[in-house]
C-alpha positions as CSV (number, residue, x, y, z in Angstrom):
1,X,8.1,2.4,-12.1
2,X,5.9,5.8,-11.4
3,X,4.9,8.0,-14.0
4,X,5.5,11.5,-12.8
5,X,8.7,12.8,-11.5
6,X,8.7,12.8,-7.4
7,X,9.9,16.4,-7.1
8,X,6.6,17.6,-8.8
9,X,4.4,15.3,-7.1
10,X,6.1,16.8,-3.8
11,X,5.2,20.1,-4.3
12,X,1.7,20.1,-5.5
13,X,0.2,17.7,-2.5
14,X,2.8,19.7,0.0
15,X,2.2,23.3,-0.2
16,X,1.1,25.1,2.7
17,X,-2.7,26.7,2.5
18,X,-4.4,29.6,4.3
19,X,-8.1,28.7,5.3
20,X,-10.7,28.8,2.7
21,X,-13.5,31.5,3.2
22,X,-16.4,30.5,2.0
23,X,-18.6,27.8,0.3
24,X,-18.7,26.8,-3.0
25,X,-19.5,23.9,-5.8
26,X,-18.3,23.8,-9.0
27,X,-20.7,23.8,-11.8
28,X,-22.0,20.8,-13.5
29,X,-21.8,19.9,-17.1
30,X,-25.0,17.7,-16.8
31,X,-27.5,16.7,-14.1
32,X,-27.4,14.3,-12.0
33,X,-27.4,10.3,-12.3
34,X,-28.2,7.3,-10.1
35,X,-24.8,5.8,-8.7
36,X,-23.5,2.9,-6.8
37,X,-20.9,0.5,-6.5
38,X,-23.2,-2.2,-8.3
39,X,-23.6,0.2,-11.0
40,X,-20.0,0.7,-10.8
41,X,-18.9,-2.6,-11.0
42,X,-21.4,-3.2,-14.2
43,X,-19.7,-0.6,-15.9
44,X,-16.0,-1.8,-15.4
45,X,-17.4,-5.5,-16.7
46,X,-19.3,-3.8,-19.7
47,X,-15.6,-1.6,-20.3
48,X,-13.5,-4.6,-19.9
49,X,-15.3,-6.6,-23.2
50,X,-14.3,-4.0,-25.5
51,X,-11.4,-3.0,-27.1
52,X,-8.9,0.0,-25.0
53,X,-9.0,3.2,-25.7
54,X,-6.6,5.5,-24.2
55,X,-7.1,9.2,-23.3
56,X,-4.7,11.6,-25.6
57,X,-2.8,13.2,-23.4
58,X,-3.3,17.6,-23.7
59,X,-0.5,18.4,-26.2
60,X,-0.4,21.9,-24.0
61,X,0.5,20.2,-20.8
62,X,4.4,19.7,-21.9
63,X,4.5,23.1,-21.2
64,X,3.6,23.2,-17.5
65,X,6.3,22.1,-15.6
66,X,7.7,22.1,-12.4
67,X,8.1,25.8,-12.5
68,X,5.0,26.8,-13.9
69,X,2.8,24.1,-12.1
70,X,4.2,25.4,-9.0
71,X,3.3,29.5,-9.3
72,X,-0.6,28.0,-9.7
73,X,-2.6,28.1,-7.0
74,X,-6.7,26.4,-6.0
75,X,-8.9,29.2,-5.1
76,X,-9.6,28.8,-1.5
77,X,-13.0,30.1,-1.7
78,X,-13.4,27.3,-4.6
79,X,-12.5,24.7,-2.6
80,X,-15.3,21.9,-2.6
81,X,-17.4,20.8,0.3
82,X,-16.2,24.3,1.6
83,X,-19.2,25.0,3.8
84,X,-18.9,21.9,5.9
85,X,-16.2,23.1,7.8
86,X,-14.4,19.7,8.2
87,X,-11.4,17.6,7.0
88,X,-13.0,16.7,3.7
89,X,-12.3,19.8,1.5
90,X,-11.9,18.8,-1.9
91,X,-8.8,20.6,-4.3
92,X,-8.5,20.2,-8.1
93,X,-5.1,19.9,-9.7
94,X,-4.4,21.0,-13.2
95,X,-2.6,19.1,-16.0
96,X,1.1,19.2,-16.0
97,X,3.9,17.4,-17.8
98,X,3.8,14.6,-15.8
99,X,-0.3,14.4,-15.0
100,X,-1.0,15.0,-19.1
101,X,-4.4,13.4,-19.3
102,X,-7.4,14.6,-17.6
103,X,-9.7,12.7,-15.2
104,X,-13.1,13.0,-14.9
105,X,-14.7,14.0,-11.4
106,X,-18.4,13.8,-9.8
107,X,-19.8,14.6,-6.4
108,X,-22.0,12.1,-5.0
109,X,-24.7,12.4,-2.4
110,X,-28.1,10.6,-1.5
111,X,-27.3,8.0,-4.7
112,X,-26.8,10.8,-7.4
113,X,-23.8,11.5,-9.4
114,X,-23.0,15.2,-10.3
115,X,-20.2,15.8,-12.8
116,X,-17.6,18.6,-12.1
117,X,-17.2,20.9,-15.1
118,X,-13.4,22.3,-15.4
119,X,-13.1,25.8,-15.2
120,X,-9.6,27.4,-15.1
121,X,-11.1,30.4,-12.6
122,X,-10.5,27.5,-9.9
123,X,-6.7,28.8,-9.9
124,X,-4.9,31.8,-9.2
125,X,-2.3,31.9,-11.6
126,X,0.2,34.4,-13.2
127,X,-1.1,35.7,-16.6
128,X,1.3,34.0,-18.9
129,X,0.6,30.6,-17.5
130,X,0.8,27.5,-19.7
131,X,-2.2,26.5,-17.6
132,X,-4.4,28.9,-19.2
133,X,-3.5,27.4,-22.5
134,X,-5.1,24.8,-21.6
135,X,-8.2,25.2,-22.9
136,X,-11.6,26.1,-21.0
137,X,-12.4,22.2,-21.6
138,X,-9.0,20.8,-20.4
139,X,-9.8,19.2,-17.5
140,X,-8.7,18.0,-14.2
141,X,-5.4,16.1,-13.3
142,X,-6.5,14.5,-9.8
143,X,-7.7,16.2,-6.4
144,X,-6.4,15.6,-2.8
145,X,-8.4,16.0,0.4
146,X,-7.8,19.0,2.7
147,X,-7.8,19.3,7.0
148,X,-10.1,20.8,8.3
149,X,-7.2,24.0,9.1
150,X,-6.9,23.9,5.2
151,X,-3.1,24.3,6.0
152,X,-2.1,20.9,4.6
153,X,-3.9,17.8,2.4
154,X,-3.6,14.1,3.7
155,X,-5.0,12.1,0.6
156,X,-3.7,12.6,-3.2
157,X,-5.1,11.1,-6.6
158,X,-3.0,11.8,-9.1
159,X,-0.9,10.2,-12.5
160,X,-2.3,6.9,-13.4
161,X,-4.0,4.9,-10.6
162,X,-1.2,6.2,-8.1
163,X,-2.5,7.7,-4.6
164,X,-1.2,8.2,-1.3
165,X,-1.8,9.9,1.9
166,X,0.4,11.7,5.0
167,X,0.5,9.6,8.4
168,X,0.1,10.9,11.7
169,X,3.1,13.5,11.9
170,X,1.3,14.8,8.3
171,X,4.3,13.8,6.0
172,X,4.0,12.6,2.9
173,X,6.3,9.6,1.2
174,X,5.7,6.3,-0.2
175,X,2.6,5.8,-2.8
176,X,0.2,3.1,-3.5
177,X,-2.1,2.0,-6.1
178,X,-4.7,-0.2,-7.8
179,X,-3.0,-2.8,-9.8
180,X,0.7,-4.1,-10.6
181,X,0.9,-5.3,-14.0
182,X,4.3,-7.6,-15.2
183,X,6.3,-4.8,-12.7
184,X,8.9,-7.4,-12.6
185,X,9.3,-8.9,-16.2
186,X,10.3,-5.2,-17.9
187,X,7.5,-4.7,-19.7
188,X,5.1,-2.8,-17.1
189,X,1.8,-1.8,-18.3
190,X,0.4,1.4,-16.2
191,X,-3.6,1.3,-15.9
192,X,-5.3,4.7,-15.1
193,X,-7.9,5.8,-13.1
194,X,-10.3,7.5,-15.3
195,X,-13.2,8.8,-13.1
196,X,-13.9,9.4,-9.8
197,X,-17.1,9.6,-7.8
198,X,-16.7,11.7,-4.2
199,X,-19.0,11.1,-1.9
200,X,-18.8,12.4,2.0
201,X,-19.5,10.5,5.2
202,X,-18.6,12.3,7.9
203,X,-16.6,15.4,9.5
204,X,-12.9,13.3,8.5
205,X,-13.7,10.8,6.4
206,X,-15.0,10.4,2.6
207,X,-15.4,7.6,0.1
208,X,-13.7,7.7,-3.3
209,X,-15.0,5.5,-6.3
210,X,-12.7,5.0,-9.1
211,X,-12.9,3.2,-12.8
212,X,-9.7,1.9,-13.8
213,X,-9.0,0.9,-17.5
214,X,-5.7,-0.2,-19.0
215,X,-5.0,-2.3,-22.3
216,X,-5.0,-5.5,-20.0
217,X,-7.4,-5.0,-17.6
218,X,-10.5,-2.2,-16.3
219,X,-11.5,-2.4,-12.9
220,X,-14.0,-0.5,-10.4
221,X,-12.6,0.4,-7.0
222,X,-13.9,2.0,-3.7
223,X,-12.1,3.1,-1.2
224,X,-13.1,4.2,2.3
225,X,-11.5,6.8,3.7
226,X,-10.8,7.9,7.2
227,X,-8.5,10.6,9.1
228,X,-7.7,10.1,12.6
229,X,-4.7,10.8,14.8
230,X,-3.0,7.7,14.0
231,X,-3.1,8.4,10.4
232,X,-5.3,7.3,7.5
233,X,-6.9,4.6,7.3
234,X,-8.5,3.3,3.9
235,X,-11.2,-0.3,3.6
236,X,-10.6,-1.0,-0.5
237,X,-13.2,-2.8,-2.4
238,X,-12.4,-4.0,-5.7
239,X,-13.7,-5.9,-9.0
240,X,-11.0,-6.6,-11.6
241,X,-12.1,-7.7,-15.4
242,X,-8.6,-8.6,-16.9
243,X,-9.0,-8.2,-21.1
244,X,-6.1,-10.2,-21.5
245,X,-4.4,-13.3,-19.9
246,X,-1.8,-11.4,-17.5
247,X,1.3,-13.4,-16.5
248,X,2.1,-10.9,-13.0
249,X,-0.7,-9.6,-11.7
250,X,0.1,-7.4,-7.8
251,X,-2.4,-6.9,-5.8
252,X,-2.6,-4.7,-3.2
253,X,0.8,-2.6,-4.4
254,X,3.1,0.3,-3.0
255,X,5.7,2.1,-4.5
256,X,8.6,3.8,-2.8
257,X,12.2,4.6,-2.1
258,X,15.5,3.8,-1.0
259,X,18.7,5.1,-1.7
260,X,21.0,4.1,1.0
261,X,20.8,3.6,5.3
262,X,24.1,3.7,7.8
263,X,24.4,0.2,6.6
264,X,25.4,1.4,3.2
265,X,27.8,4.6,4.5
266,X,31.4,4.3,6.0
267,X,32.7,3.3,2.4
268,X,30.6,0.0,1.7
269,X,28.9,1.9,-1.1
270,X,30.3,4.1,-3.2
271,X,26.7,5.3,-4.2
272,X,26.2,6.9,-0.9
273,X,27.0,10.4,-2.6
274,X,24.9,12.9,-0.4
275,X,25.7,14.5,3.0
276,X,23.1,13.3,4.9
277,X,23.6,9.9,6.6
278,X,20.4,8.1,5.1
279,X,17.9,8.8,2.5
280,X,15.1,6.8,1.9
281,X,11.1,6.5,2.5
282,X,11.2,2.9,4.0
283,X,13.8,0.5,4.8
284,X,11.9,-2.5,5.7
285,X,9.4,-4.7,4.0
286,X,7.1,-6.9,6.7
287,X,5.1,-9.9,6.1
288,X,3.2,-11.6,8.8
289,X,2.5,-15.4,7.9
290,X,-0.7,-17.3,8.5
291,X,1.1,-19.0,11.3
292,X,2.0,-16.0,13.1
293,X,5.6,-15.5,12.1
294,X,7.1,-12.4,10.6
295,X,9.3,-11.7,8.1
296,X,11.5,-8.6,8.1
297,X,13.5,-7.7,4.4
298,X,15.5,-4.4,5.0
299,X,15.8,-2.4,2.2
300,X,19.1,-2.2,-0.2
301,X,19.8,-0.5,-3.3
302,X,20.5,-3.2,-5.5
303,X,23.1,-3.1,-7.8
304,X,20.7,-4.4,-11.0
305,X,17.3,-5.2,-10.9
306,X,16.5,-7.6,-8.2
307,X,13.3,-9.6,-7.6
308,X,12.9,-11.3,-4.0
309,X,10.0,-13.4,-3.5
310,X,7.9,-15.0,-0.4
311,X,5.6,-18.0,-0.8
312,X,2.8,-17.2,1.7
313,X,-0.4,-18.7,1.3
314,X,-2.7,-16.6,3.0
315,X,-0.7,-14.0,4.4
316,X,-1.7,-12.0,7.1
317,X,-0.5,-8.7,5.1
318,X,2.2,-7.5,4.5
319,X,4.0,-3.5,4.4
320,X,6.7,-1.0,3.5
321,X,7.8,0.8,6.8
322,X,10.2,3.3,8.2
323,X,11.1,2.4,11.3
324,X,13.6,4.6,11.6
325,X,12.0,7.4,13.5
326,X,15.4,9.3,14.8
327,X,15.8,12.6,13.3
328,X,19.7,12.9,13.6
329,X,20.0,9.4,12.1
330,X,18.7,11.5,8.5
331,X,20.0,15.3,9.9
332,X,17.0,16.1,7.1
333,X,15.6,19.9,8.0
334,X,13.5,19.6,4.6
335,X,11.4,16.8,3.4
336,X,12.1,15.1,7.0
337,X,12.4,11.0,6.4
338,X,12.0,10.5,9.7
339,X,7.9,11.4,9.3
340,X,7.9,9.3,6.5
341,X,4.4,6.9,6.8
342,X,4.4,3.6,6.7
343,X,2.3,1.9,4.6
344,X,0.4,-1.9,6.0
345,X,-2.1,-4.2,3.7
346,X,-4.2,-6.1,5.7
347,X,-6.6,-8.1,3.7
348,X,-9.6,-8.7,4.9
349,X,-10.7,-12.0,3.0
350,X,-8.2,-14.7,2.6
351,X,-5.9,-14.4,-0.4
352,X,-5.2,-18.5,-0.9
353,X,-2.5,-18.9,-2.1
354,X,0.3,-16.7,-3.3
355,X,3.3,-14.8,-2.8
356,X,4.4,-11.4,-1.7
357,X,7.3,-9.8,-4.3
358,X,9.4,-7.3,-3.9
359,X,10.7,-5.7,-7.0
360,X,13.9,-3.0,-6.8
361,X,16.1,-1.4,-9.0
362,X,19.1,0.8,-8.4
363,X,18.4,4.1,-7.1
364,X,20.9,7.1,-7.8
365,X,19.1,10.4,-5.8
366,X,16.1,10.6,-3.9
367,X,14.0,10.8,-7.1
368,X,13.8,7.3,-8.1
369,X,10.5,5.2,-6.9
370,X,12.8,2.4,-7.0
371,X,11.0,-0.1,-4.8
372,X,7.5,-2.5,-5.2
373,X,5.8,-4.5,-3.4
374,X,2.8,-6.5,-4.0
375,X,0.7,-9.6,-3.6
376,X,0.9,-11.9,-6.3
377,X,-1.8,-14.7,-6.6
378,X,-0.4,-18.4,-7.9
379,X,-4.0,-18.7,-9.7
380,X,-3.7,-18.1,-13.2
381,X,-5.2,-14.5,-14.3
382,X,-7.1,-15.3,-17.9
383,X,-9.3,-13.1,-19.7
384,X,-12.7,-12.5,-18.6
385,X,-11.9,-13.7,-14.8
386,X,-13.8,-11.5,-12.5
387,X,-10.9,-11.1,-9.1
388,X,-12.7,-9.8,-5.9
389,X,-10.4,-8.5,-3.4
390,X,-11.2,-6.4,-0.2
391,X,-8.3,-5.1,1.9
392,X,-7.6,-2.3,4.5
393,X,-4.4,0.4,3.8
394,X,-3.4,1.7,6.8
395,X,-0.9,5.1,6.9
396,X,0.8,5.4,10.1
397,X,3.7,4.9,11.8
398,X,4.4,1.3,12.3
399,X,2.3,-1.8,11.1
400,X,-0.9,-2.4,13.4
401,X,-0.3,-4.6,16.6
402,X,0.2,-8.1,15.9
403,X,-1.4,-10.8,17.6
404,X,1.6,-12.4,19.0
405,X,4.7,-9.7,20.3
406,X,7.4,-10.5,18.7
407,X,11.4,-8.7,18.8
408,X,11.3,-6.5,16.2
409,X,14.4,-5.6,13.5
410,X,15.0,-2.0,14.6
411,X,18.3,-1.1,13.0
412,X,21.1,-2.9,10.6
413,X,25.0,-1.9,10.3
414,X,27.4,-3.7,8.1
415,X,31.2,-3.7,8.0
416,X,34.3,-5.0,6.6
417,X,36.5,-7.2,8.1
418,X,40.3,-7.2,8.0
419,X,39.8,-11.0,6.5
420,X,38.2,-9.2,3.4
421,X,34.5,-10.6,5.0
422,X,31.8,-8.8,6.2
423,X,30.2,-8.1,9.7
424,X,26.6,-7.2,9.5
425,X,25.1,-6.3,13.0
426,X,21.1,-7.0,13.1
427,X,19.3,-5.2,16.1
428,X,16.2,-6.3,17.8
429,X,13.8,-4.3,19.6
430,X,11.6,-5.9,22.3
431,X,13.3,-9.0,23.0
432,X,13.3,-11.0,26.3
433,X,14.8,-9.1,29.4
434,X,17.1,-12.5,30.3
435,X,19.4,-14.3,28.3
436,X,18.3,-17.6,29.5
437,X,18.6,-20.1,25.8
438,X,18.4,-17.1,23.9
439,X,20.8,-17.4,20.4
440,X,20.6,-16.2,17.3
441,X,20.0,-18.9,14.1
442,X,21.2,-17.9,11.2
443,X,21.3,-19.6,7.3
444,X,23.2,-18.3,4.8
445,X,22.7,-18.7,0.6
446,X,26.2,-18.2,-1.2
447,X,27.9,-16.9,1.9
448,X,29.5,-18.8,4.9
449,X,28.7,-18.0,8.7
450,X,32.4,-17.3,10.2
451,X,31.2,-16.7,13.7
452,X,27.8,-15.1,15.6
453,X,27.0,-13.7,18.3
454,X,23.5,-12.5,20.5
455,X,23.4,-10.2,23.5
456,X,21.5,-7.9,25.4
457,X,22.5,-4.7,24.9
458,X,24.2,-2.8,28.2
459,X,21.7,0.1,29.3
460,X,19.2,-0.1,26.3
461,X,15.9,-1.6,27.5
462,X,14.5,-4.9,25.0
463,X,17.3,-4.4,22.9
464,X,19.4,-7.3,21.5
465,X,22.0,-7.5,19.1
466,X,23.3,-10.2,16.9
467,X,26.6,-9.6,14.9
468,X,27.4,-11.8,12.3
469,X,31.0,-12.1,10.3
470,X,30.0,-13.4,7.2
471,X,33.1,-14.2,3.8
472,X,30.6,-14.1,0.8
473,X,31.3,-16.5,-2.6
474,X,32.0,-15.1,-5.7
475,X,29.0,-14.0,-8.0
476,X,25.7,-12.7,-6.9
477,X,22.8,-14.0,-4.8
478,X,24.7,-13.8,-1.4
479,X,21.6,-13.2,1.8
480,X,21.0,-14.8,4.9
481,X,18.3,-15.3,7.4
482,X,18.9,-14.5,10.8
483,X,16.4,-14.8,13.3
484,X,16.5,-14.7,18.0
485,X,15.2,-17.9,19.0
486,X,14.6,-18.8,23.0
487,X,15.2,-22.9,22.6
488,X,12.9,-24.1,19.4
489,X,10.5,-21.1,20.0
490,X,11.3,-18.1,17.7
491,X,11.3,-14.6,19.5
492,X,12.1,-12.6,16.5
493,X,11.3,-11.7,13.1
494,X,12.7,-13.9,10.6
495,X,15.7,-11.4,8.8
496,X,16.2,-11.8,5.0
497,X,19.0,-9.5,3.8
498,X,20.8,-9.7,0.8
499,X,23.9,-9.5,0.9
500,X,25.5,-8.4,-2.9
501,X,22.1,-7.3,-4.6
């Protein structure tokens, strides 16, 4: 599902930086040009009524690997918008076995477009470097966006139209990016970002342009970014030209992943190989409905490919978190999962109507980008249909504040019972402080309901549990959905879990 291998991504947007020293743009390859997003937008409608044409990737870039990509180093002194002093310093990456075909990159200020010419003096680099093989004409693989300390990035471009950015504890983890095509059916079609237009607005905040083009579809996007102690925040603008008719079409998509949580330990999966007690980027998927409910899927591993689906006409958004914020619950001293961002799509027009998809497939180490999600429209996607869409990414560590407080699914635990069944244990965080008509309702698909149970937990604050002994049917396609409920009023998230993905 991604297109570059995680441990390389990993070290080129998380390597520690010294602060730059001076000033200094890189040289153009032409003068400039008028630019906006109509002009933009023209171009991806112009692009989109003639045939595709892919980018060779550089035949030399199979030689820089992880190894070699990692000795290279951006000049600090090259480093772009330098002088400004602020969060907005720009860094080039170079091609690499995984990011093989170059992008093209211009600075934009006062409505005028300057190209960046590649140059391989941007790098340090050792002197038998396969980046210097490259060619003086090679190009650029992406750029990320620097702090203002210059000791750490917190947005990334890079490898098809993939980008992401750190939240507030400045950790990197899940990705997004511009367009899901058939993810689900087995024949995914990747789309690229092939420009980019930089322009700056401020002291922590910059907005990028990009023209997507793929065999199916081009696109122009433009995305408004801002750093603040919360996180980063991004306002997306797009105009999508399919070429083709395109039977899954996700909108608004994030990638991530999810090996296994403490509901997956203690001998329930044998996959569970690693020391540490959980791995994963996110373990929940939210959706808040138009009517002000909430839907909360906990991540598994599935066992096969596995495709869960949520009709919801103009949702509200929808998000992969991690809510698991507890350091000894991961005991990881390295890549730290427990300052993983979450990811939220709030749209910002309403979508009609729709669904939101989630799309897994079994992980075996904590290199596999084994989970989607996206928003998939029920109109039809034909060739030649302009789709508008304008949405707001947020990078932080929960979902923004709902309207309506609801209890929220804070941790799951799962168990056997001597009867051969299961016990899983849902809890809730910020539920009712009494127990006055307060049980939990629970359906079940393929699975029957042997007892349940909701209480108050002794000495913990808003926190209710629900336990659940569950014998599942033979076959597959065993969940159930388990939600607090005071009377007829729910209190809760809804809970969809499968239970034999």
């Amino acid at each position: 599902m991604t297109e570059w291998n995680r441990r390389e991504m990993v070290a080129a947007t998380g390597a520690a930086l010294v602060m730059a020293r001076s000033g200094s743009l890189a040289a153009a390859t032409a003068g400039p040009q008028g630019f906006d997003w109509a002009t933009l937008v023209a171009r991806a409608q112009a692009l989109s009524a003639t045939p595709y044409r892919n980018v060779p990737p550089n035949p030399g870039a199979q030689a820089v690997d992880y190894d070699a990509l990692n000795a290279v180093r951006f000049r600090d002194d090259r480093t772009l918008w330098n002088d400004r002093n602020d969060a907005t310093g720009i860094r080039l990456f170079p091609l690499s076995r995984n990011a093989n075909q170059p992008v093209f990159l211009h600075l934009v200020d006062r409505g005028q477009a300057t190209p960046i010419a590649y140059d391989p003096g941007f790098f340090d680099m050792p002197d038998d470097s396969p980046v210097r093989a490259l060619g003086k004409d090679a190009g650029f693989a992406g750029f990320r966006v620097m702090t203002q300390a210059r000791d750490a990035d917190w947005l990334v471009y890079m490898g098809a139209s993939y980008f992401r950015a750190a939240g507030a504890r400045k950790q990197y983890g899940l990705s997004a990016r511009a367009v899901a095509i058939d993810t689900s059916s087995g024949r995914e079609e990747f789309p690229r970002f092939t420009h980019f237009w930089l322009e700056h607005d401020g002291p922590a905040a910059l907005t990028v342009y990009a023209l997507l083009d793929g065999p199916g579809i081009a696109g122009a996007y433009r995305f408004r970014n801002r750093l603040d102690q919360s996180g980063v925040h991004q306002d997306v603008d797009a105009a999508l030209f399919p070429r083709r008719a395109i039977g899954e079409l996700g909108l608004m998509p994030m990638t991530s992943m999810f090996w296994y949580d403490q509901a997956h330990r203690a001998g329930t999966d044998a996959r569970a190989t690693d020391w540490r007690p959980e791995i994963h980027d996110s373990d929940m998927l939210l959706i808040r409905s138009a009517n002000g409910a909430a839907q909360a899927r906990p991540m598994v591993n599935p066992r096969a490919p596995h495709v869960s689906s949520f009709t919801e006409p103009d949702a509200r958004g929808f998000g992969l978190l991690q809510r698991d914020r507890n350091f000894d619950h991961y005991q990881d001293d390295g890549v730290f999962y427990d300052r993983r961002p979450s990811l939220f799509a709030t749209p910002r027009q309403p979508l009609g109507g729709g669904k939101v998809r989630l799309y897994s497939f079994p992980a075996t180490s904590e290199y596999d980008d084994n989970i989607a999600a996206y928003w998939v429209p029920d109109a039809p996607v034909a060739a030649g249909k302009r789709i508008d869409l304008g949405y707001r990414l947020d990078w932080q560590d929960d979902a923004p504040s709902p309207p309506a407080a609801l209890a929220s699914l804070a941790d799951v635990f799962r168990g056997v019972l001597e009867s051969g069944g299961v016990r899983l244990v849902l809890d809730f965080a910020g539920g009712p402080a009494t127990a006055d008509g307060v049980a939990v309702h629970v359906d079940t698909m393929k699975a029957q309901l042997l007892k349940s149970a909701a209480y108050p937990v002794l000495g913990q604050t808003g926190r209710w549990r629900t336990v659940l002994d569950l014998r599942i049917d033979a076959g597959l396609g065993a969940e159930i959905r388990a939600q607090l409920r005071q009377g007829d009023r729910a209190i809760s998230e809804m809970v969809h879990y499968p239970l034999n993905p």
